[in-house]
C-alpha positions in Angstrom: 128.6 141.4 192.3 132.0 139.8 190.7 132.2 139.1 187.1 131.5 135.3 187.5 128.9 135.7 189.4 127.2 137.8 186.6 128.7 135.2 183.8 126.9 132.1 185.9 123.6 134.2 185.8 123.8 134.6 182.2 124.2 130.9 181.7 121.8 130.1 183.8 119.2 132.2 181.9 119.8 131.0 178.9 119.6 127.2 180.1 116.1 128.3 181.2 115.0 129.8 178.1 116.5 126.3 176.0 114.4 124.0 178.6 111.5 125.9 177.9 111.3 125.6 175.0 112.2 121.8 174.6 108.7 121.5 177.1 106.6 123.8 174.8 107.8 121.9 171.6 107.0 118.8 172.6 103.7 119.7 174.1 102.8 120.7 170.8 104.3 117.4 169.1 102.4 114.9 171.1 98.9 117.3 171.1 99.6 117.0 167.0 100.3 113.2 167.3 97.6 112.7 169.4 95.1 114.3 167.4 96.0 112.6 164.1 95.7 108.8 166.0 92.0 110.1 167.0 91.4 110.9 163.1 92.9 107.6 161.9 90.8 105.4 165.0 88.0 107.6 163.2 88.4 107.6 159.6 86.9 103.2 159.2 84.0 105.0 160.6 83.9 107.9 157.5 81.6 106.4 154.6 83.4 106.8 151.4 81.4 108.3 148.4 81.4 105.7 145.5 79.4 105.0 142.6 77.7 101.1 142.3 76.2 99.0 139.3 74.0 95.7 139.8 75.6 92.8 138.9 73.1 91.4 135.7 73.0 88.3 133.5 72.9 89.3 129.9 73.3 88.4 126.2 76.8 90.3 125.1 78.1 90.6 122.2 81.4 89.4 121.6 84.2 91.2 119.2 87.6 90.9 118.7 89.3 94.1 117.8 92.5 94.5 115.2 94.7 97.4 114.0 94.4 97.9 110.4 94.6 99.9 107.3 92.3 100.8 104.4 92.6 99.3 101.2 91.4 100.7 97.9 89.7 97.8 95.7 91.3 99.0 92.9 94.8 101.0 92.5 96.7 102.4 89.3 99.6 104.7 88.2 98.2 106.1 85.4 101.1 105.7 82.9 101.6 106.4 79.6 102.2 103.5 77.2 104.4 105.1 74.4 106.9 107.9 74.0 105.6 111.7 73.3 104.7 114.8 74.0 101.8 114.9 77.0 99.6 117.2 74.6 96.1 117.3 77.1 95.4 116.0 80.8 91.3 115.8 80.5 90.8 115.0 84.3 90.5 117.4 87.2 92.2 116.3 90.4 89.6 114.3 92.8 87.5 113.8 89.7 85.1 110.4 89.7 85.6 108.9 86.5 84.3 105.8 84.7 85.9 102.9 83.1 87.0 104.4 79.4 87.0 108.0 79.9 90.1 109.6 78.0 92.4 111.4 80.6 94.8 112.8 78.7 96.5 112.6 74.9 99.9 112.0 74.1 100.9 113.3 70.2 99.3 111.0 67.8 101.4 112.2 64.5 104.3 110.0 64.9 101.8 106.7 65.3 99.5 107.4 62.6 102.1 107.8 60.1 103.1 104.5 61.1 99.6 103.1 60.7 99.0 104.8 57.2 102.4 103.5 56.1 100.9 99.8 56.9 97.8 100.2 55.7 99.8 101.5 52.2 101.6 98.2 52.4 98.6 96.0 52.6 97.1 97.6 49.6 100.2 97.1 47.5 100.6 93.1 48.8 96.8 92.9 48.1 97.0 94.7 44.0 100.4 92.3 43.9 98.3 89.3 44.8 95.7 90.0 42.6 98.1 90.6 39.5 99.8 87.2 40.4 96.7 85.1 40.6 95.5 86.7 36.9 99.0 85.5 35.4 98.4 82.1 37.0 95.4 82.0 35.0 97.5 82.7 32.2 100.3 80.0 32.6 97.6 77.4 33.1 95.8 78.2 29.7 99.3 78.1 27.5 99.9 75.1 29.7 96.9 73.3 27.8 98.7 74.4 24.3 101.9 73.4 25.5 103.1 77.0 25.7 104.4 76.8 29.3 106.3 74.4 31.4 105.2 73.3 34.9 108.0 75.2 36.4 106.7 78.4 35.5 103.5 77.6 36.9 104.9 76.1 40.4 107.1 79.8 40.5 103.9 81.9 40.1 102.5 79.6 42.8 105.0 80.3 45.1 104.7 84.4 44.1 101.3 83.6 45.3 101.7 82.2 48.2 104.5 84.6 49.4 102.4 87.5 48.9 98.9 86.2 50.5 101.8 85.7 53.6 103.1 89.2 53.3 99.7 90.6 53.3 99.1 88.1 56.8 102.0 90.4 57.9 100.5 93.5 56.9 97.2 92.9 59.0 99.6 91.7 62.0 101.6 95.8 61.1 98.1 96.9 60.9 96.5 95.9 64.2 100.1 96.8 66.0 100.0 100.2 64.5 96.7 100.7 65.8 97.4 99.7 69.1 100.2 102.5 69.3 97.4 105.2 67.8 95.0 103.9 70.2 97.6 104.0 73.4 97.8 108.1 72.3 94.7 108.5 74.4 95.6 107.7 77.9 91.8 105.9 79.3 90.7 105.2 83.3 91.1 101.0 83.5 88.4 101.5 86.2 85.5 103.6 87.8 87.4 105.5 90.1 88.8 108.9 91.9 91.7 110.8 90.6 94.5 111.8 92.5 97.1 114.5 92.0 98.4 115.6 88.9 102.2 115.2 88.5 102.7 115.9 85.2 101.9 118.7 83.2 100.8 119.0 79.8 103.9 119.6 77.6 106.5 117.2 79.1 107.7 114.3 77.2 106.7 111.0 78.9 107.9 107.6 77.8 106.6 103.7 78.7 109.3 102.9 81.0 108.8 106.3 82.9 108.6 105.6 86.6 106.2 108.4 87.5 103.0 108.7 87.4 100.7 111.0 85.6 98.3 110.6 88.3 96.7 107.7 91.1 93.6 106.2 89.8 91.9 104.8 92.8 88.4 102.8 93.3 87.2 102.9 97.2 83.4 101.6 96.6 83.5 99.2 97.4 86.8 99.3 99.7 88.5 97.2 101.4 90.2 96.7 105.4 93.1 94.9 105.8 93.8 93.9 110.0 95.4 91.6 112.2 94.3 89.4 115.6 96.4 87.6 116.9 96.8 83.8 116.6 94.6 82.4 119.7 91.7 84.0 118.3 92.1 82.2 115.0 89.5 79.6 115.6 86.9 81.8 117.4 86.9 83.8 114.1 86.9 80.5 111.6 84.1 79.0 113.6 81.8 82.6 113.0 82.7 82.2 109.3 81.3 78.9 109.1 77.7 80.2 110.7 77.1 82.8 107.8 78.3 86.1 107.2 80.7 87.7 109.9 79.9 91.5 110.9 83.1 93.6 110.9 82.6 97.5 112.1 85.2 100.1 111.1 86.3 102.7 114.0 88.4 105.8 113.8 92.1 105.4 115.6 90.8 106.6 119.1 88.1 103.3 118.6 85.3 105.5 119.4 83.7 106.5 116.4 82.1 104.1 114.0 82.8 104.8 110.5 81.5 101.8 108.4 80.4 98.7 108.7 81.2 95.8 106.6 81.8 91.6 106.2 84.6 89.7 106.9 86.0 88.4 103.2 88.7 85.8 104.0 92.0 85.1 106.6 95.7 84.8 105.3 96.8 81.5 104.6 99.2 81.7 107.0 100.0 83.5 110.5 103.3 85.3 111.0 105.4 83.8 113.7 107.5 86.7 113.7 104.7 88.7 115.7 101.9 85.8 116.5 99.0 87.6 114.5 97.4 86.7 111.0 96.2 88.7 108.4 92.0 89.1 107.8 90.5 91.1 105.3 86.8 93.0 105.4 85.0 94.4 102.7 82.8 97.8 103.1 80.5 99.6 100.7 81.9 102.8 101.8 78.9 104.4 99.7 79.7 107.8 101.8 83.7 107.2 101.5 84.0 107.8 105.3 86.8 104.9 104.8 89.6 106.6 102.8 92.9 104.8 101.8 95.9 104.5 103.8 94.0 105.7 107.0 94.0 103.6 109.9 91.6 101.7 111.5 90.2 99.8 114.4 88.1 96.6 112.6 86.0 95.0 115.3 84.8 91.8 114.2 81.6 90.2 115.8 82.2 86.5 116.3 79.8 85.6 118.3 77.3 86.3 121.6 77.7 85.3 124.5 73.5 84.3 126.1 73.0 85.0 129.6 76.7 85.6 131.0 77.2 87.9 133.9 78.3 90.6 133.1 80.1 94.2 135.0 80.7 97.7 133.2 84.9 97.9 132.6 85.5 100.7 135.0 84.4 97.9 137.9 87.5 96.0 137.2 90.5 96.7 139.2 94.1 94.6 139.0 95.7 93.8 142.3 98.8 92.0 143.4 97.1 88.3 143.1 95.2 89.4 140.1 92.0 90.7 139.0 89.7 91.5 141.8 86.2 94.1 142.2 84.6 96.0 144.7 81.2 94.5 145.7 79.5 96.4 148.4 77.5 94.0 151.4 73.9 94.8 152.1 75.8 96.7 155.4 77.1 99.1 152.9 80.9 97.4 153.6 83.3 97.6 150.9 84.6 93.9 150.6 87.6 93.3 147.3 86.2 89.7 145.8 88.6 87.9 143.6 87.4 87.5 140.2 87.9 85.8 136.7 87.0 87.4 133.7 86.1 86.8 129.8 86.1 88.9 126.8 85.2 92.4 126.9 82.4 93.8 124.7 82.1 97.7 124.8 81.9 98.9 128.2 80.9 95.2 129.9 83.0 92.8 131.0 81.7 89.2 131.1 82.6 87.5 134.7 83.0 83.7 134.6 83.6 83.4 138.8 84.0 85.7 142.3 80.4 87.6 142.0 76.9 86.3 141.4 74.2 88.5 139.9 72.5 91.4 142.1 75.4 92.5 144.1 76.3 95.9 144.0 80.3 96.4 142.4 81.5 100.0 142.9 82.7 102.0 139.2 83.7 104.9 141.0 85.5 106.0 144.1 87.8 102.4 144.5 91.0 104.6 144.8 89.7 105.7 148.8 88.7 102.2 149.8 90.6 99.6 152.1 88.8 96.2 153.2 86.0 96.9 155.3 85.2 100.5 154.4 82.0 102.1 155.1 80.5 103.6 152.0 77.7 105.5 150.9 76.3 105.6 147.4 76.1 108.6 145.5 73.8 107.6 142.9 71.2 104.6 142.8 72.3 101.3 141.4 72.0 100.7 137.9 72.2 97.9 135.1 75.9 97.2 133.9 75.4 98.6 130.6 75.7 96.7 127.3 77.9 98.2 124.2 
């Protein structure tokens, strides 16, 4: 056999082998493609697992929810309000104290001298006085025997008069002196807790010192102040003018309550800047669960709304065109329906159109349906919930 004869068998072969392969591939392609058209013309038929909750007509309860911040009612540096040396600090840190307890001393020396020295002054006006009103005495009776002139009497006078003034003075001297003894004991302005200590017995303070000896706060009652914004103003006005309006404290993940208090008064005015206005709630914070500077969720009750349909939160899914639910046909046939909503209360939603009460709207599972899925339901239908 020649050399090209062996060369074209080769090629052949090879050609063979290539063609054979092509076959085999592409019996395998369309056995693959067939198979996933028979599982996509079977999956409409596959019930999807989901999780239902009956439509009901209920009262709900309707709050409006606001990032805030706590408040103490009451808040002081305590300061000293003359120049010394900080001789005692009489509070412990996170103390409760009441209104007139001494928290520390400042040196007294300096002040009382001071006070002394007035009081010494008074004394001497007063034994003055009374030595110039006996001479006046005097004057007047050689007056009668023509002994004196009435210029000596008018000159006693006005010694008189010029020391009852002085000793006027002297009380004034007195009473500021006083002031400055009594400023030597540092007292609480309020019933309140402590704070830190940040300076130590020892240091000179003075009255224009910027620091604080300590931070005298009162949180019982306390107070929270929150925003809402602007469209809600009038909800909240109108609940004010029924009565008392409910305002519940919750932690920053709005899940646990904390306190619960009244609504106290709205800002005068509402910030353009952001579209909000200010409220402020009051709380009795008897267990001081509401500490100040934390921040809160205030959730104010402003009204309920009687017999509105309502669907638990997770029920409500967003679309293209808007707000839509599940709401499963007696054929157990997943069909999306359109809807228009109110405000939210807890885990409800109220539902002004696109469902009427009794149907079945799925809260779990939505993410496997398309239009006309069969489903099956994995637990039995229950109430939407209230909060």
């Amino acid at each position: 056999m020649s050399d090209s004869a062996a060369v074209r068998r080769r090629r052949g072969f090879v050609i063979a082998v290539g063609l054979a392969i092509l076959v085999v591939g592409g019996g395998f392609y369309w056995l693959r493609q067939g198979s996933e058209r028979a599982q996509a013309q079977r999956a409409p038929n596959r019930a999807v697992p989901v999780t239902v909750a009956a439509v009901t007509h209920q009262d709900v309860p309707i709050y409006l929810t606001g990032l805030g911040t706590v408040q103490a009612t009451f808040t002081v540096g305590i300061h000293s309000q003359v120049d010394g040396k900080l001789e005692q600090v009489l509070f412990t840190e996170g103390q409760h104290v009441k209104k007139g307890d001494v928290l520390a001393k400042i040196d007294p020396r300096l002040y009382q001298a001071a006070l002394d020295q007035a009081k010494a002054k008074k004394a001497q006006d007063e034994a003055n006085l009374v030595s110039y009103v006996k001479d006046m005495e005097r004057f007047k009776t050689l007056m009668q025997k023509s002994f004196a002139t009435q210029q000596s009497i008018d000159q006693q006078q006005a010694k008189i008069d010029s020391t009852k003034a002085s000793i006027t003075a002297d009380v004034a001297a007195i009473s500021a002196a006083q002031t400055q003894v009594d400023y030597t004991n540092i007292v609480a302005p309020s019933d309140g807790r402590m704070g830190v200590r940040m300076i130590d017995p020892g240091n000179i303070v003075h009255a224009g010192d910027q620091a604080n000896i300590a931070m005298l706060t009162l949180t019982q009652p306390t107070a929270v102040l929150f925003t809402l914004p602007e469209r809600t103003l009038d909800d909240v006005r109108d609940a004010m003018a029924r009565g008392q309006v409910q305002v519940v404290a919750y932690d920053r993940d709005n899940k646990k309550a904390l306190s619960t208090g009244t609504l106290q008064t709205i800002d005068n005015m509402i910030d353009q800047t952001t579209g909000t206005y200010r409220l402020k709630a009051s709380f009795a914070n008897e267990d001081e669960r509401l500490w100040p500077g934390e921040f809160v969720n205030a959730r104010v009750l402003v009204g309920t709304a009687v017999n509105a349909l309502a669907i638990p939160n997770a029920a409500v899914q967003r679309g293209p065109d808007g707000l839509f639910t599940w709401v499963i046909t007696p054929k157990n046939i997943a069909e999306p329906h359109p809807i228009e909503v109110g405000p939210a209360a807890g885990n409800i939603t109220i539902v002004t159109s696109g469902i009427n009460e009794g149907d079945k709207v799925v809260t779990d599972g939505q993410y496997k349906l398309q239009t006309g899925s069969l489903v099956t339901i994995t637990t039995a239908p229950a109430a939407a919930g209230s909060s």
